[in-house]
N, C-alpha and C positions, 0 to 999 in steps of 0.2 A: 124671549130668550130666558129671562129668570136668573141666569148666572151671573154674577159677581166678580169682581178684579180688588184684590188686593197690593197697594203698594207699598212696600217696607222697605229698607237698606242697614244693617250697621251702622253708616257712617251718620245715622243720623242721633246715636247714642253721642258720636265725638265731640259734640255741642255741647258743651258743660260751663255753665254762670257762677258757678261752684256751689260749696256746702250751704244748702239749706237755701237756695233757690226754688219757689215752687215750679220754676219749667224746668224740670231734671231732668235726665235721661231716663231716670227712673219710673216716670208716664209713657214712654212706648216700653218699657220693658213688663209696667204692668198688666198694658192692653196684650201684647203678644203671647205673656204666660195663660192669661184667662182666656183669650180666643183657642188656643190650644189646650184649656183643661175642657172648654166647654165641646169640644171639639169642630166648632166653626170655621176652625183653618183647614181645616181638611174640606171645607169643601167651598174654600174659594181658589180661583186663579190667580195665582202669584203674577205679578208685570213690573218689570225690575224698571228701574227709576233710572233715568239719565240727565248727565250733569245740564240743565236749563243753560241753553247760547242766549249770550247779553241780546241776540240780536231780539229775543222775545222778553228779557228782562227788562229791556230799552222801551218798550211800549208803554209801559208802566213807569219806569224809575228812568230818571235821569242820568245819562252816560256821565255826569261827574259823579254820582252817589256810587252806581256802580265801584267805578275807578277806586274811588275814595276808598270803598270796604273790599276790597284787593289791595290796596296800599296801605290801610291799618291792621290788616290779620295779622296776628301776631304768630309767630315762630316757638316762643312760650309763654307762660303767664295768661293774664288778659288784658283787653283794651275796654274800657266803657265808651260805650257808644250813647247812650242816655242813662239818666239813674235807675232804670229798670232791666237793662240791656247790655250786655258785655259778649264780646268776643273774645273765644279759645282756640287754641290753635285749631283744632275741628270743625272752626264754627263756618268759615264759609266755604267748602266741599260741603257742609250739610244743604247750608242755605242754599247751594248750585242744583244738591240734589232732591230738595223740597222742592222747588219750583218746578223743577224737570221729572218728579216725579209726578205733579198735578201733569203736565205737558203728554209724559206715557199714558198717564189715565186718560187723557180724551182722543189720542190718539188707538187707544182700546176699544173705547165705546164707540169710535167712528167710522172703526174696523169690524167693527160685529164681532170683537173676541168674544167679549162680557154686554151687560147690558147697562150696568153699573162698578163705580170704581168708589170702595172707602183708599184712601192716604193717609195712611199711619205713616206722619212726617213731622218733624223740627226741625229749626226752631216756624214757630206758625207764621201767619203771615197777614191778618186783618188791618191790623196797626199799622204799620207799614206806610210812609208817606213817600210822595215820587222823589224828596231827594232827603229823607231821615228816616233812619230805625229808631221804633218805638214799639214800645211793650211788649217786649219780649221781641220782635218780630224785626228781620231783617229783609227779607224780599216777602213782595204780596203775594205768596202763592195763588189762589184762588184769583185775580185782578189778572196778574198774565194769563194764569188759564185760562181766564173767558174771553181774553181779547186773541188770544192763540187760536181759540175754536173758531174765532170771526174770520181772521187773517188765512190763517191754513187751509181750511176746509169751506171757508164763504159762507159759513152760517150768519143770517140778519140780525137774529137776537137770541140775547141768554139772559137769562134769569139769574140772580145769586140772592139766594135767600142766605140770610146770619142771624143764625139762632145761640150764639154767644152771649155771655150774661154782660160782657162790653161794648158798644158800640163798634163797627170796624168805619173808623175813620177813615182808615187807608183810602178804602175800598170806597167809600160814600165819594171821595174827592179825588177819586182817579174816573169815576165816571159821570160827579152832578149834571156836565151838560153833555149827554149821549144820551140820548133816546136808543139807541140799539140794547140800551142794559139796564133792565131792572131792578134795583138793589129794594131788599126788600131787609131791614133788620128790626128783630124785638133784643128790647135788652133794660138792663134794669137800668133807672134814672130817678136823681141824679147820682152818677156812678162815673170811675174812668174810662174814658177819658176825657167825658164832660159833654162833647157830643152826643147829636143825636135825638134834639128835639121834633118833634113833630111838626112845627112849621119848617126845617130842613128838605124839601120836596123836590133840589136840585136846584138847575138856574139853566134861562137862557132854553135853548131847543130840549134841556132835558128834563128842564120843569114838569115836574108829576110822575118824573120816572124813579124818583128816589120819595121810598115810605118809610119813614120812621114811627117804629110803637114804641115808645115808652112804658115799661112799666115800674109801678109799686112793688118795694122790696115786699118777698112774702107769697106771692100772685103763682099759683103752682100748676097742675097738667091742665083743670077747668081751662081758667084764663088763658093760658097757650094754646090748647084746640080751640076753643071762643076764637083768640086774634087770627088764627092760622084758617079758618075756614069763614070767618068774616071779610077778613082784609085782605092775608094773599091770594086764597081762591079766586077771588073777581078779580083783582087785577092781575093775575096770571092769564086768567080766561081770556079777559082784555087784549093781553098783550100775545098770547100766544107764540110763546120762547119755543126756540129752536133745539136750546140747551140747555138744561138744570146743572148750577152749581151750588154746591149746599159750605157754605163756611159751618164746620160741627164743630162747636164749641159745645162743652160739655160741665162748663160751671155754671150753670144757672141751676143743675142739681141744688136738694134742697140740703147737702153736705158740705155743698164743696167750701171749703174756708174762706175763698176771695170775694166773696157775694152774697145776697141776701137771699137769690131766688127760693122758689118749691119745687123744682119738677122733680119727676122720678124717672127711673128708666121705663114704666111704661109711657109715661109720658113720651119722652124723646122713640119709642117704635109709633105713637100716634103721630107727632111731628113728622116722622120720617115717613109715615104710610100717604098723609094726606102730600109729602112733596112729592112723592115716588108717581101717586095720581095725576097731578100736574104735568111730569114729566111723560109719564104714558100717553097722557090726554092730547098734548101739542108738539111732544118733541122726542117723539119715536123711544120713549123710555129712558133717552139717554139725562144720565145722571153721574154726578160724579162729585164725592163729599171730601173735605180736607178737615183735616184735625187744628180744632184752631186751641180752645183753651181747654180748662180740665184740671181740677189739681187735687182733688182727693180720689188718690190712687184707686181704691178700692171702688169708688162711685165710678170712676171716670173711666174704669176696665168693663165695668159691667153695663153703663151703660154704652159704650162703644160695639160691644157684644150685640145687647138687644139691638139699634143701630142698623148691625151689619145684617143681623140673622132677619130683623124685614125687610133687607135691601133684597135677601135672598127667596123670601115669599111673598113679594111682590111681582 
């Protein structure tokens, strides 16, 4: 197919941690102005995002966390949820429609609209534990998604690769013991949130289906093609996923203020060329990326751009 799905919403600006938070509103507002100067929006398919039902946030998060963050939203002001994490009154119709917009995106790709979905969504969702927000992140968008594409449509196994310059905890410990789900993440160490050693490989029936790379601050596009065609290739090949989900975290840029990494934006269209292969190779092309981190605007628009523009020559 070749064609692309884009999902976006306003209300995912109404999240706001206040002034001089690096998860602002102002990182999809960056990514949406450069997709449309460069003009890459024009040639994806819009797929509008719906509010995520508990009964698929419930897979993941536990119906008291849920409840909890419905019963803390605040009316005005905000509520801190962890020292990195506060809720505004926007914040959870965002977080409904972050999750539910991963939910449209696979529902996209299942349907033969697109062949691939980016989600330009907030607040992210890596971090994410089943019954706490943390860093930045209040539902696991990408963690329901994949148990969504199992549950819904009977796919046996997905892939989630997290190329985020953090570890997605969340994500590591909503699946260590499932063999249906691959979590494959590189991310710099030691770094937050401390996770994400190399001996970390899962537990129980899922033993060896969770890979951790560690890397050295500094380690730029070389070292990420090197880990990405060393280690996920064979064990994708191995495992032969039904679904590619890609956690796109965008601060391992060699700018971005939170981190130490080196990539550049051709780096991340290599990252994304060799996952796009993967998914061609075993799982009928279907792919589908969520926005996870990113904080220097200007890196984290452009390289969202590059990104998208090989989803689309792929």
């Amino acid at each position: 197919m070749g064609n692309t799905g884009l999902v976006y919403h306003p209300a995912y600006l109404e999240h706001d941690m206040g002034a001089g938070h690096p998860e602002s509103p102002h990182r999809l507002r960056a990514i949406m102005q450069q997709l449309e100067l460069s003009g890459t929006l024009t040639r994806l398919t819009r797929i509008e995002p719906r509010k995520a039902e508990d009964e698929w946030i419930t897979q993941v998060h536990t119906p008291g966390y849920v409840a909890a963050l419905n019963r803390h939203a605040p009316a005005s002001g905000r509520v801190s949820l962890d020292p990195d994490t506060s809720m505004s009154p926007g914040s959870l119709t965002a977080a409904y429609l972050a999750a539910g917009g991963v939910l449209a995106a696979v529902d996209a790709v299942m349907a033969r609209l697109v062949a691939h979905v980016f989600c330009a969504v907030r607040p992210p969702g890596h971090h994410a534990e089943a019954g706490r927000a943390m860093g930045f992140c209040l539902f696991n968008n990408v963690a329901i998604g994949a148990r969504y594409a199992q549950k819904q449509y009977g796919l046996k196994k997905v892939l989630i690769v997290d190329w985020d310059v953090h570890h997605g905890n969340g994500t590591q410990h909503s699946f260590e013991d499932d063999p249906s789900i691959l979590f494959f993440s590189t991310h710099q160490y030691p770094h937050y949130p401390g996770t994400g050693r190399a001996a970390e490989r899962g537990r129980g029936a899922g033993e060896g289906f969770t890979i951790n790379v560690p890397m050295e601050p500094g380690e730029g596009d070389d070292a990420y093609r090197e880990i990405f065609l060393k280690s996920l290739v064979p064990a994708a090949d191995a495992f032969k996923p039904d679904f590619v989900i890609v956690s796109a975290g965008f601060d391992a840029h060699r700018d971005d203020p939170l981190a130490g990494m080196g990539l550049t934006e051709e780096g991340y269209a290599e990252l994304t060329r060799i996952v796009a292969g993967i998914a061609a190779n075993h799982a009928h092309g279907r792919l589908v990326s969520s926005l996870e981190g990113g904080y220097n605007l200007t890196a984290l628009a452009s390289s969202v751009d590059r990104h998208i523009r090989t989803l689309l020559d792929s």
